[in-house]
C-alpha positions as CSV (number, residue, x, y, z in Angstrom):
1,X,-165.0,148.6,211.4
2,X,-162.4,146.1,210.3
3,X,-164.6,143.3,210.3
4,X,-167.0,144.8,207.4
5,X,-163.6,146.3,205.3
6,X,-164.1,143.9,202.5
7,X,-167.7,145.5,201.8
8,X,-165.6,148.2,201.6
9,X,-165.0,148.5,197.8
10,X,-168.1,147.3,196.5
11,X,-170.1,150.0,198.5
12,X,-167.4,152.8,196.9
13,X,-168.1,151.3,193.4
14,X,-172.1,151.2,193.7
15,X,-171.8,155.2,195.4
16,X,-169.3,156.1,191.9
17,X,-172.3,154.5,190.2
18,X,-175.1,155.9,191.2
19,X,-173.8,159.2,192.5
20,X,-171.4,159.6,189.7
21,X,-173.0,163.5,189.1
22,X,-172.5,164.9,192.3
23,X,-169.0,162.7,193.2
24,X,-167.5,164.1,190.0
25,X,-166.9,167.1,191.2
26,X,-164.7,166.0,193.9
27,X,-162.2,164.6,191.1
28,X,-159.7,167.9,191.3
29,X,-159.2,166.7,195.1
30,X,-158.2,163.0,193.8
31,X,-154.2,163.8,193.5
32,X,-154.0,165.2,197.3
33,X,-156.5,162.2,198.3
34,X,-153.8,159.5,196.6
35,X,-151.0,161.5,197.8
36,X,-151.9,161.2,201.4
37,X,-152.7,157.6,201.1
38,X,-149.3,156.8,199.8
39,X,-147.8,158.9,203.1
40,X,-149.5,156.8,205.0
41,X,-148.3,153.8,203.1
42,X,-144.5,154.6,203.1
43,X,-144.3,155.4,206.5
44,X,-143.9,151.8,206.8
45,X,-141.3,151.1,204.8
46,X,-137.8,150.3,205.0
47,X,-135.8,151.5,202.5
48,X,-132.9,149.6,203.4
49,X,-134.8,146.6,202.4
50,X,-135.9,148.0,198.8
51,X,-133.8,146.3,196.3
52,X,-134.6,145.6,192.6
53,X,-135.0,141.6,192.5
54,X,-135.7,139.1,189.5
55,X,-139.2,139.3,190.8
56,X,-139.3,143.1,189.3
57,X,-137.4,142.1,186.4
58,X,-140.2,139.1,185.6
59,X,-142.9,141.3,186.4
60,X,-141.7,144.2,183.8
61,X,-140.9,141.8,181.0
62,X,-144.7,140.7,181.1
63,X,-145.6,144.3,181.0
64,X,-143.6,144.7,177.9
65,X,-144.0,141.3,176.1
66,X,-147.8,141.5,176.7
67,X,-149.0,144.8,176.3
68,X,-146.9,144.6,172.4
69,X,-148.6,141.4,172.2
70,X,-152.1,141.9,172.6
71,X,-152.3,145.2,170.6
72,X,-150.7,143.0,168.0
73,X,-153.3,140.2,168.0
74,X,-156.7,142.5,168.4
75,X,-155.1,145.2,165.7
76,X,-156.7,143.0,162.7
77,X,-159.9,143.1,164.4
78,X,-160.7,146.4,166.0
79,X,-157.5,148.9,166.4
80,X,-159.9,150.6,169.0
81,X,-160.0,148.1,171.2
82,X,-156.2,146.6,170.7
83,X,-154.8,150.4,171.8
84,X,-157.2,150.1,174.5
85,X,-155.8,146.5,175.9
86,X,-152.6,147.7,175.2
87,X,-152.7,150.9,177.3
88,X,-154.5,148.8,179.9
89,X,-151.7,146.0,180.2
90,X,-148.6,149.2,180.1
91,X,-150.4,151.0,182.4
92,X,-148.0,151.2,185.9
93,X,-149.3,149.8,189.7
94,X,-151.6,152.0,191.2
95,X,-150.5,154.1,193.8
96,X,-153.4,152.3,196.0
97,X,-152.0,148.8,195.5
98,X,-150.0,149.6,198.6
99,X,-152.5,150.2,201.0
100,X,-154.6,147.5,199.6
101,X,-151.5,145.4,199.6
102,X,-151.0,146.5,203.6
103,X,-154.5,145.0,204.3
104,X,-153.9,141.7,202.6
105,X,-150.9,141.4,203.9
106,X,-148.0,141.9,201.5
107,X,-144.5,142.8,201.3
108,X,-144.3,146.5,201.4
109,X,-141.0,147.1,200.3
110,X,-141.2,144.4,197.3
111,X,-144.4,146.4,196.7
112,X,-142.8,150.2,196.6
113,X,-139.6,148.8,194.3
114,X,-141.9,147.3,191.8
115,X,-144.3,150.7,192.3
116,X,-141.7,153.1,191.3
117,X,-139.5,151.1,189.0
118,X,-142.8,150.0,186.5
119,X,-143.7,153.9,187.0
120,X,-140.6,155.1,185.8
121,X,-140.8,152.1,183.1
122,X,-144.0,153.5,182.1
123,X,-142.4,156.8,181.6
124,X,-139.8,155.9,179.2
125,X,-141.5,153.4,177.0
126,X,-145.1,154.6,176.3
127,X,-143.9,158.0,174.7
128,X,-142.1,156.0,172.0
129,X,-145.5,153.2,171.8
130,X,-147.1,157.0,170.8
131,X,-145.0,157.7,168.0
132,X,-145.5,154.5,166.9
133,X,-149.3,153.6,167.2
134,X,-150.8,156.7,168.3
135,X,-153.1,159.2,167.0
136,X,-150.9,162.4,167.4
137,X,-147.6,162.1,165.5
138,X,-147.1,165.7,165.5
139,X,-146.4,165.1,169.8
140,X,-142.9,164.3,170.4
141,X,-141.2,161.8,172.2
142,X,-139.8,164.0,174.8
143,X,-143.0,165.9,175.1
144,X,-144.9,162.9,175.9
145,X,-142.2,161.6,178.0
146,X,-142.2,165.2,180.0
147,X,-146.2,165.2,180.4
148,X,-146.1,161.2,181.6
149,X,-143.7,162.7,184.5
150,X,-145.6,165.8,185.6
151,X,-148.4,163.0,185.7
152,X,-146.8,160.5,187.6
153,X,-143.6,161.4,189.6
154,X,-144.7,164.2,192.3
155,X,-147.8,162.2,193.2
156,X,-145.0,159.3,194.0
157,X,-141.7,160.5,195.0
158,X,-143.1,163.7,197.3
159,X,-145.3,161.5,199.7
160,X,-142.4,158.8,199.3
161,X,-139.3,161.3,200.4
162,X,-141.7,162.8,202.8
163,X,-142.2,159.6,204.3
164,X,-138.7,158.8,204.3
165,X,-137.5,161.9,206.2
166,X,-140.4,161.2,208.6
167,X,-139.2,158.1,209.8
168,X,-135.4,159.5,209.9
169,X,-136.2,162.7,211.8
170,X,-139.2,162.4,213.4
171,X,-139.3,158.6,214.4
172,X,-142.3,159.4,217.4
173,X,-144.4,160.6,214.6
174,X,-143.8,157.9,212.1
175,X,-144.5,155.1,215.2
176,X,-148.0,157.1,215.8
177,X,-148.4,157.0,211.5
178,X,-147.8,153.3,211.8
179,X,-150.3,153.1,214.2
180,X,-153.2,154.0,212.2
181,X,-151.7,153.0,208.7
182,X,-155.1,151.3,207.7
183,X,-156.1,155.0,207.0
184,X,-154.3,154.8,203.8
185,X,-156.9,151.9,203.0
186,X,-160.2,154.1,203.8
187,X,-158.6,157.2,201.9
188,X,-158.5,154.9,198.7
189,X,-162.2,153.8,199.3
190,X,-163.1,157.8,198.8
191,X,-160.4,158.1,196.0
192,X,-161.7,154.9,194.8
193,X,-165.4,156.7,194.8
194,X,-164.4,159.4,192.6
195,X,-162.4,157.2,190.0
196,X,-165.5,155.5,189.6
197,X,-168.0,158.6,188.9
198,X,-165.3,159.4,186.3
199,X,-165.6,156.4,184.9
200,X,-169.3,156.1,184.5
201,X,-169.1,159.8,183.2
202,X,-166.8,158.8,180.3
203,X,-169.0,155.8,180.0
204,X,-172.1,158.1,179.4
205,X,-170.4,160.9,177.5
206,X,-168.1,159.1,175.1
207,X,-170.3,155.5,174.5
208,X,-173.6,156.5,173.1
209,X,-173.6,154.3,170.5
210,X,-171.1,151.1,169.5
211,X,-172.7,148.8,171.6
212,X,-170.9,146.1,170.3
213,X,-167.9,147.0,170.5
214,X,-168.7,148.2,174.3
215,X,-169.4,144.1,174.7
216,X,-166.4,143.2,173.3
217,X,-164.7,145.7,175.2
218,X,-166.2,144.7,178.9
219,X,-165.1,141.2,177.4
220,X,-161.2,142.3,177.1
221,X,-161.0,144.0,179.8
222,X,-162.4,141.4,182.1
223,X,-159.8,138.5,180.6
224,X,-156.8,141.5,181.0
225,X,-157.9,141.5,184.8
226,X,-157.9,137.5,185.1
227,X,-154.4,137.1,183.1
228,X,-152.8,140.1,184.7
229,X,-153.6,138.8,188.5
230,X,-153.3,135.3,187.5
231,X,-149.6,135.7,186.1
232,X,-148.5,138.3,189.0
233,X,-150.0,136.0,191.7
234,X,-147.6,132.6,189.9
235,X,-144.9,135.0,189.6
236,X,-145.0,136.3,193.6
237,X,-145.5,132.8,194.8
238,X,-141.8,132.0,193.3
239,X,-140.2,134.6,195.1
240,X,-142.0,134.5,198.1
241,X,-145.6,137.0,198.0
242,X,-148.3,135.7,196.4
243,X,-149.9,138.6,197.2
244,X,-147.5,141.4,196.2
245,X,-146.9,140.1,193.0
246,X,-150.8,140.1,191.9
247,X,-151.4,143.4,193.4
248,X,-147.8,144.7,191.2
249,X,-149.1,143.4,188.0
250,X,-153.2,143.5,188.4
251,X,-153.8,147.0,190.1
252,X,-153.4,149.6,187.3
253,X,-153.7,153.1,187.8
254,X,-156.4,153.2,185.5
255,X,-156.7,157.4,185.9
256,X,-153.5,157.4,184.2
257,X,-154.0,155.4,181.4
258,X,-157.2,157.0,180.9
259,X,-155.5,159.9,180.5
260,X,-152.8,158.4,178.0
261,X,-155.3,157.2,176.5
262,X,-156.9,160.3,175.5
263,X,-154.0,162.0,175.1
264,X,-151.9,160.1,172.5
265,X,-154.8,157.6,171.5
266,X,-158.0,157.1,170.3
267,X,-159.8,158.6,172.9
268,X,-162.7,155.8,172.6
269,X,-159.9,153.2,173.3
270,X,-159.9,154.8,177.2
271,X,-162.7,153.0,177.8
272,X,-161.2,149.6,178.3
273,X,-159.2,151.0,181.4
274,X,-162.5,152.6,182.3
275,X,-164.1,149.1,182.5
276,X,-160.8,147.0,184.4
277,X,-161.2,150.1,187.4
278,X,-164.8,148.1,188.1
279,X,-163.2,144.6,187.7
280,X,-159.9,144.8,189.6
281,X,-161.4,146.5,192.5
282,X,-164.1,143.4,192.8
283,X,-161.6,141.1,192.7
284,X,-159.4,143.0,195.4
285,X,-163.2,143.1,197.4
286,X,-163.6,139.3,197.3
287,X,-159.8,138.7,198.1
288,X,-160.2,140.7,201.5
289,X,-163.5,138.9,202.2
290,X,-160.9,135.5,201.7
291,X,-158.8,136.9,204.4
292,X,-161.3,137.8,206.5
293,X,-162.6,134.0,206.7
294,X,-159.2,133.2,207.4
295,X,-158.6,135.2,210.4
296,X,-162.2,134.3,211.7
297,X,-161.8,130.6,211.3
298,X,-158.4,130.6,213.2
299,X,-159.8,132.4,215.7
300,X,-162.7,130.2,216.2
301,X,-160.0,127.4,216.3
């Protein structure tokens, strides 16, 4: 099985596609399915070694600088699309960076400090972005800062303190987790499936017409991808994971800002995240297949 993983993605992606009517209706089982996979994840994971590094702090101030930045530059030319790159750049790691991230090889623990820090970043910042640039000033601060929470935090911190006590009190169970910790990787495959029939639903329902601007928007989208793994990759090298850093900065969780998206902006403007789901999920395919070659060829030596 391991040997055909980095078709793994790609065959999800096509399924979303071209099942996306029957897969839909799997999408109220997606928080359980992510929530799993990130118990799996954790088990692995040494708190004692989580501490909040420059590499977090570099990786934040990107977030921040960029996401202002790019909304500020596309505003003059289509506010659509700038709220769009925007809520694609702010939007926090995915929850299934990690068991990607275990697969390539990264530094777990860098991973999950980064994972929960640019979550709870995520939380504090983008209410006040909505007062300022979205479509529903009537929604308060502390409403949207409550609703991002009830989002975000049980689907991390339960699996996460769950995980934690696991390893603590029950350290025979946690070894035989460890043991099969690659399920985490085929759980976000499924999960993976149903974000995509989402996606393509949205796509369908919400994109009849502007075909332009859907161009444009497929273009933004795919340049966010590039920059966002491009930067995180340059920054992770300096400390010491090329891998964890483009994983922390390139792997959105897209369902979330989807949702803030709708929420607090224009709800066309979701479709940008819609689009970077397809993108950064080929590019994690292709970097698996790169491992893959590595491992064969040093067998073969």
């Amino acid at each position: 099985m391991q040997r055909y993983r980095s078709w793994i993605l790609p065959i999800a992606i096509l399924l979303g596609i071209f099942f996306h009517d029957y897969i839909v209706e799997l999408a109220p089982a997606l928080p359980y399915l992510i929530a799993v996979m990130l118990f799996f994840s954790f088990n692995s994971l040494d708190v004692r070694k989580m501490h909040f590094t420059m590499f977090d702090f570099w990786l934040l101030l990107f977030q921040l600088v960029t996401s202002t930045a790019v909304y500020l530059l596309l505003r003059p030319f289509n506010e659509i699309i700038a709220e769009g790159a925007f809520i694609t750049v702010l939007a926090p790691t995915a929850a299934a960076a990690i068991a990607v991230s275990l697969i390539l090889g990264a530094n777990i623990s860098m991973m999950s400090t980064y994972l929960i820090a640019c979550n709870l970043m995520v939380a504090l910042v983008a209410p006040l972005s909505f007062t300022l640039i979205g479509s529903h000033p009537d929604i308060s601060f502390w409403a949207s800062f409550f609703a991002i929470l009830r989002k975000v935090f049980p689907l991390l911190i339960a699996p996460f303190i769950l995980a934690v006590l696991t390893r603590w009190l029950w350290p025979k169970a946690n070894e035989t987790i460890n043991r099969h910790k690659n399920i985490s990787f085929y759980l976000w495959a499924v999960s993976l499936t149903v974000v995509i029939s989402r996606a393509i639903e949205l796509l369908l329902t919400q994109f009849k017409e502007h075909s332009m601007m859907f161009l444009w928007m497929v273009a933004v989208s795919i340049f966010l991808c590039f920059i966002q793994f491009f930067v995180g990759h340059r920054i992770g090298k300096r400390y010491g994971d090329y891998i964890a850093g483009g994983q922390s900065l390139g792997q959105k969780n897209t369902v979330l800002a989807i949702w803030m998206a709708q929420s607090y902006l224009n709800p066309l403007c979701s479709i940008v995240p819609t689009l970077y789901v397809i993108w950064q999920n080929l590019y994690n395919s292709f970097q698996m297949m790169q491992k893959d070659r590595r491992e064969n060829k040093a067998v073969k030596a």
